[in-house]
C-alpha positions in Angstrom: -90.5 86.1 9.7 -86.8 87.3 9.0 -85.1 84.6 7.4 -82.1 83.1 9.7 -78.6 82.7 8.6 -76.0 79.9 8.7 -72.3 79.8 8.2 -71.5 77.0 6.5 -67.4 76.1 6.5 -66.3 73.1 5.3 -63.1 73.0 3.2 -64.8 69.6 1.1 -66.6 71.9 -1.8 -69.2 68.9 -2.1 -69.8 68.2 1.6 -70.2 72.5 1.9 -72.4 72.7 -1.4 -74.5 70.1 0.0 -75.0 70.9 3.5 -75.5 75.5 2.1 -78.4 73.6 -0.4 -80.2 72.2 2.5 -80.3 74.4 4.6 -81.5 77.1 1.7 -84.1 74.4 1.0 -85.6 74.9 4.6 -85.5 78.3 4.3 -82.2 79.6 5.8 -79.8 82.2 4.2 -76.6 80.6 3.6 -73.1 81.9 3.1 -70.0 79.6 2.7 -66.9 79.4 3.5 -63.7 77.6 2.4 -60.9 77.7 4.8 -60.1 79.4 8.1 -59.4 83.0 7.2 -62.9 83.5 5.4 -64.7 82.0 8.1 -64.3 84.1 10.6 -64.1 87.7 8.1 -67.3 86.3 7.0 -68.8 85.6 10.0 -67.9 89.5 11.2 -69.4 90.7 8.4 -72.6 88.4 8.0 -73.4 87.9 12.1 -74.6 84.4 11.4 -77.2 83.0 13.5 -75.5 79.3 13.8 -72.0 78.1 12.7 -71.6 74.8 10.6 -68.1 74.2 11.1 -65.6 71.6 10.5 -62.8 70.9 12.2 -59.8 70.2 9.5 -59.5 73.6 7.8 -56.7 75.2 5.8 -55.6 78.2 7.1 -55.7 77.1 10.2 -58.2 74.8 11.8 -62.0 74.6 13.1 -61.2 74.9 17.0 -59.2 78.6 16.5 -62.2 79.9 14.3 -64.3 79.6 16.7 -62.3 80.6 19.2 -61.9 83.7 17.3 -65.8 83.6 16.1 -67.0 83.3 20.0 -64.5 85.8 21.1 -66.2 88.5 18.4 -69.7 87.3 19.4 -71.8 84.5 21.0 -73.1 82.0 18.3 -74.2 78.5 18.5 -71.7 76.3 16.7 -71.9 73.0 15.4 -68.8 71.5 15.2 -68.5 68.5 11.9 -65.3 66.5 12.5 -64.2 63.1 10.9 -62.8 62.0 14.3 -64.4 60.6 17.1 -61.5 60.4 20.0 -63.1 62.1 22.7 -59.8 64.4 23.9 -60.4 66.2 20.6 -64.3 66.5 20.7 -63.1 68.2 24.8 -61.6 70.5 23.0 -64.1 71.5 20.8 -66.5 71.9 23.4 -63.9 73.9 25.2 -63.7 76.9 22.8 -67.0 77.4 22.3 -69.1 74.8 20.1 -72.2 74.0 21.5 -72.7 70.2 19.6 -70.7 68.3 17.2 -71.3 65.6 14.9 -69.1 63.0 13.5 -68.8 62.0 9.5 -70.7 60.7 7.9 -73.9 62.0 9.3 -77.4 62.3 7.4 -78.5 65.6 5.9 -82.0 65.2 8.2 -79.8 65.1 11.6 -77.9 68.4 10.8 -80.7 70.1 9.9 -82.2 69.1 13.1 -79.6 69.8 15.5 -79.3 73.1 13.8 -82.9 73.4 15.0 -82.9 72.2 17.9 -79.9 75.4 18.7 -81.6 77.9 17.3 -84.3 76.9 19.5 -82.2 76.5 22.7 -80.8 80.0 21.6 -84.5 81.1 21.5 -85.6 79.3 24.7 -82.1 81.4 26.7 -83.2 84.7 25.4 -87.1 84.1 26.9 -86.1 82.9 30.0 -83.5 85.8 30.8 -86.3 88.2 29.7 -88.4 86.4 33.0 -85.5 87.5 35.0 -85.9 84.1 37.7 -84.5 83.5 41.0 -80.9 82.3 40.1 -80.3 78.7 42.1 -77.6 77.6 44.6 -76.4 73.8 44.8 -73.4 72.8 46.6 -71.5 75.8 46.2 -72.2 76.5 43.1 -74.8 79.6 42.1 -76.8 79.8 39.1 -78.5 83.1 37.6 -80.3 82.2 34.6 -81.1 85.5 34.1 -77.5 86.9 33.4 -76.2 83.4 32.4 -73.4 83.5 35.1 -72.0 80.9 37.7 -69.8 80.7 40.4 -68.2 78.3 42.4 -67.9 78.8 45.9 -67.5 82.7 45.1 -65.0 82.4 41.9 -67.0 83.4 38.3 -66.6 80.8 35.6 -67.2 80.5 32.2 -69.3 77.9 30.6 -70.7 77.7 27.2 -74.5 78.4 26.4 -75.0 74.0 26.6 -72.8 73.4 29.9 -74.7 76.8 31.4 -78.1 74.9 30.6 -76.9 71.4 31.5 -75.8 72.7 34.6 -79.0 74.7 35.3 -81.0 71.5 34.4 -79.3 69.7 37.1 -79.5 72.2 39.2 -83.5 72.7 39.1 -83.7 68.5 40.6 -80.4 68.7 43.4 -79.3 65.1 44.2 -81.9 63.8 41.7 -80.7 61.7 38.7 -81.3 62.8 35.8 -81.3 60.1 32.8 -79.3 61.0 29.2 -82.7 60.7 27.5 -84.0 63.6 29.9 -81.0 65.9 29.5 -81.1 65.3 25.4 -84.8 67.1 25.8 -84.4 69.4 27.9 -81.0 70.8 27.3 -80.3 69.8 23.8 -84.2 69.9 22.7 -83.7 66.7 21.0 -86.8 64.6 19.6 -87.0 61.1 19.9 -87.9 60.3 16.6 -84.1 61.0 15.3 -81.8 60.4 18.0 -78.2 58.9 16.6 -76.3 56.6 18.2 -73.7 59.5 19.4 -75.9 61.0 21.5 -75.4 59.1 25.0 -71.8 60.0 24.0 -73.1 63.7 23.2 -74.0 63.8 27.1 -71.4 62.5 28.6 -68.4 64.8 26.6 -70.6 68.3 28.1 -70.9 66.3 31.5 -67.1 65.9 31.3 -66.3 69.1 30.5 -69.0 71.0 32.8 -67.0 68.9 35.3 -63.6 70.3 34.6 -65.1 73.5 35.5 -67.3 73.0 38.6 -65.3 70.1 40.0 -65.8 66.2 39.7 -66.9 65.8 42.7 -70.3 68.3 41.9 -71.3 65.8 39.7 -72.4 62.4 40.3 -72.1 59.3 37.4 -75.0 56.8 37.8 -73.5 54.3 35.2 -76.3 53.4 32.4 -79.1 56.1 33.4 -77.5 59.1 34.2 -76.3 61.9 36.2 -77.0 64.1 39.0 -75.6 67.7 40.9 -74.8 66.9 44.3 -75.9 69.0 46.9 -73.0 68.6 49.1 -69.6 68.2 46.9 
C-alpha cells in the first residue's frame, strides 16, 4: 500500500518537528514547512494527501494558503490555531479547511482526525464511483455523485465536510439528527476520543452550511441537534 503524505506547516519548529515525527511513526510521508510561501510551493510540488496547517504564519497566514492550496487542488486540511473565537474558526471553514483543532491538543487526537479525513476522502471517492440518485429537500438538490448543490436552481460551493453534512441531513428530511450522529457519520469520529470541541466542531460547519443554503433550511434543536427542513 502506497504510503500517504502530509504537509505539515507550522511556523513553531518544535510543535512541526513533533507533529512530522508522528505522523512518520504511523507510517505517513511527511514534508514540512515553515512559513507561508513554502507551504503552498511545497504543496504544488509534493500533492499532499492532507494539510496540517496553522493559522499564524509568516509570510502571510494559514487562511490564504489554503486558499491558494484549494484553489490549485482539492485537499483535506486541518486547520491548528491557538484561538478559539468562532468568527475566526468561520473563516477557516470558509476557505477550504475541512476540521480544525485548537492548542494545545494531544498528539493521539491529530493523528486521529487526520484519519478520520483521509477516510472521509476515501468514503467521497467510493460513493461517486456508485454514481446514486442525487436528493432534493426544500429547494435544495443534492448529487453525490458529482458533489454539486443548488439552491432553488443557483450552484453553490460547499467544502468536501459541509457537502457531506448537508447530504447527511438530507438522507433523514425533517428528522433530527443529534451532534453525536453527525460526528460519525460525517466526520467518522469514534467515540473512544471525542474532545470536548467537538459539539462546537458541529455547530461552526452547521453555521457556515447555513450561510450558504439559508437559515431557514436548517433547523436548531437546542441540546440534541439539527435537522434539513423540507419546506424552508
Amino acid at each position: 500500500m502506497t504510503s500517504r503524505r502530509a504537509l505539515v506547516v507550522e511556523d513553531e519548529r518544535t510543535i512541526n518537528d513533533a507533529l512530522a515525527d508522528r505522523l512518520r511513526a504511523e507510517g505517513y510521508t511527511v514534508d514540512q514547512a515553515f512559513d507561508g510561501p513554502s507551504a503552498v510551493d511545497i504543496a504544488t510540488a509534493t500533492h499532499p494527501d492532507v494539510v496540517l496547517l496553522d493559522v499564524m504564519l509568516p509570510g502571510f497566514d494559514g487562511l490564504e494558503v489554503c486558499r491558494r492550496i484549494q484553489a490549485d487542488r482539492p485537499v483535506p486540511v486541518l486547520m491548528l490555531t491557538a484561538r478559539d473565537d468562532e468568527a475566526d474558526l468561520l473563516v477557516g471553514l470558509g476557505v477550504g479547511a475541512d476540521d480544525y483543532l485548537t492548542k494545545p491538543f494531544s498528539m493521539r487526537e491529530v493523528v486521529a482526525r487526520v484519519s478520520a479525513l483521509l477516510r472521509r476522502v476515501e468514503r467521497a471517492a467510493a460513493l461517486a464511483n456508485e454514481r446514486p440518485a442525487a436528493l432534493e429537500v426544500g429547494g435544495v438538490r443534492i448529487d453525490p455523485g458529482t458533489r454539486r448543490t443548488t439552491v432553488a436552481g443557483e450552484s453553490v460551493h460547499l467544502t468536501p465536510t459541509e457537502f457531506d453534512l448537508l447530504l447527511c441531513l438530507a438522507r433523514e428530511p425533517g428528522q433530527v439528527l443529534s451532534r453525536e450522529r453527525l460526528l460519525r457519520e460525517v466526520w467518522d469520529w469514534g467515540d473512544s476520543w471525542g474532545s470536548p470541541s467537538a459539539s462546537r466542531t458541529v455547530d461552526s460547519h452547521v453555521k457556515a452550511l447555513r450561510s450558504k443554503v439559508g437559515p431557514s433550511r436548517i433547523r436548531t434543536v437546542h441540546g440534541v441537534g439539527y435537522a434539513l427542513e423540507e419546506q424552508p
